[in-house]
C-alpha positions as CSV (number, residue, x, y, z in Angstrom):
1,X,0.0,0.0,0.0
2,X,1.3,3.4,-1.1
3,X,2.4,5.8,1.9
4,X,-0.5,8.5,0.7
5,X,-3.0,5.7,1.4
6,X,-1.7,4.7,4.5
7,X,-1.6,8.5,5.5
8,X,-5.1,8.8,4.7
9,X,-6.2,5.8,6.5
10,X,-4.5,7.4,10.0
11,X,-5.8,10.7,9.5
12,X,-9.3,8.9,8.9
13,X,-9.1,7.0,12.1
14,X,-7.3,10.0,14.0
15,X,-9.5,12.9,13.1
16,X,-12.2,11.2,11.2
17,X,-16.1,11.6,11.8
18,X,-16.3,9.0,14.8
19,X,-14.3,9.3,17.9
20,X,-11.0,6.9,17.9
21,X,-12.3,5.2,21.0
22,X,-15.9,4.8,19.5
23,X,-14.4,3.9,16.3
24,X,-11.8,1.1,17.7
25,X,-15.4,-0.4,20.6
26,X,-17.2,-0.8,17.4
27,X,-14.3,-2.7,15.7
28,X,-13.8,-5.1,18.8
29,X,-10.8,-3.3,19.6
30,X,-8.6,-1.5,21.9
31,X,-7.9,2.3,20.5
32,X,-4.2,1.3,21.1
33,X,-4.4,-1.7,18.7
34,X,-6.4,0.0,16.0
35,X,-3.8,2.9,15.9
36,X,-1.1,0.4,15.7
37,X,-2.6,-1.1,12.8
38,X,-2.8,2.3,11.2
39,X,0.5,3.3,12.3
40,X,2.6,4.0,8.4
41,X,5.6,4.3,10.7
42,X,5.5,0.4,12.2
43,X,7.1,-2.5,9.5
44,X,4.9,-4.1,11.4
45,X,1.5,-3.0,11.7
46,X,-0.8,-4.6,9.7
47,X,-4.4,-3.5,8.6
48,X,-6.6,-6.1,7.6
49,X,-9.3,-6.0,4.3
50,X,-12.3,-6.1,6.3
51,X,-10.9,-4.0,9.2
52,X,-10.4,-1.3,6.3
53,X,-14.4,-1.8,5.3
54,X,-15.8,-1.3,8.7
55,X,-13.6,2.0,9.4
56,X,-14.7,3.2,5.7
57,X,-18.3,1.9,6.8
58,X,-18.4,2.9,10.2
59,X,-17.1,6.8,9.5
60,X,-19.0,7.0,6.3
61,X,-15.9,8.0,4.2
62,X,-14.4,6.0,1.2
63,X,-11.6,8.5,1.0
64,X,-8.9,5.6,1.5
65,X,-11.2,3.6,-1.6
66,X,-11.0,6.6,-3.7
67,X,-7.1,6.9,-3.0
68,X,-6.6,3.3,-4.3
69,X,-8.9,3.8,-7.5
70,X,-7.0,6.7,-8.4
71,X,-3.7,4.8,-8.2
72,X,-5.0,2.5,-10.4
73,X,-6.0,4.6,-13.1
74,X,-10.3,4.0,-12.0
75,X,-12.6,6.8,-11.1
76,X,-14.8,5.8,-8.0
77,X,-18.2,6.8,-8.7
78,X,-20.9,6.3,-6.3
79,X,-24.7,4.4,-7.0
């Protein structure tokens, strides 16, 4: 994943919509893990596919989807 995307997905969990701690109880995590997992800085953090859905679901932004279309050369378009 490119370093913009990974960005995006932090700031999204940081300073999103939804709270950190709201965001990481709804996730069935600690706000500790689920900024490790976001963390660009850790080798060793790791963000799962579906982890990625429920932020983008729960906060109601597909900012990090959009970032990844673009990247791929594909407009996101919503229904």
């Amino acid at each position: 994943m490119s370093e913009e995307i990974e960005r995006a997905i932090q700031e999204l969990v940081v300073n999103g919509p939804v709270p950190l701690e709201v965001l990481a109880e709804k996730l069935g995590k600690s706000p500790k893990t689920l900024l490790r997992e976001v963390n660009p800085d850790d080798p060793k953090a790791k963000l799962g596919a579906e982890t990625l859905m429920e932020i983008m679901r729960i906060t109601g932004s597909v900012e990090p989807l959009k970032l990844m279309a673009a990247q791929m050369n594909y407009i996101l378009e919503s229904e």
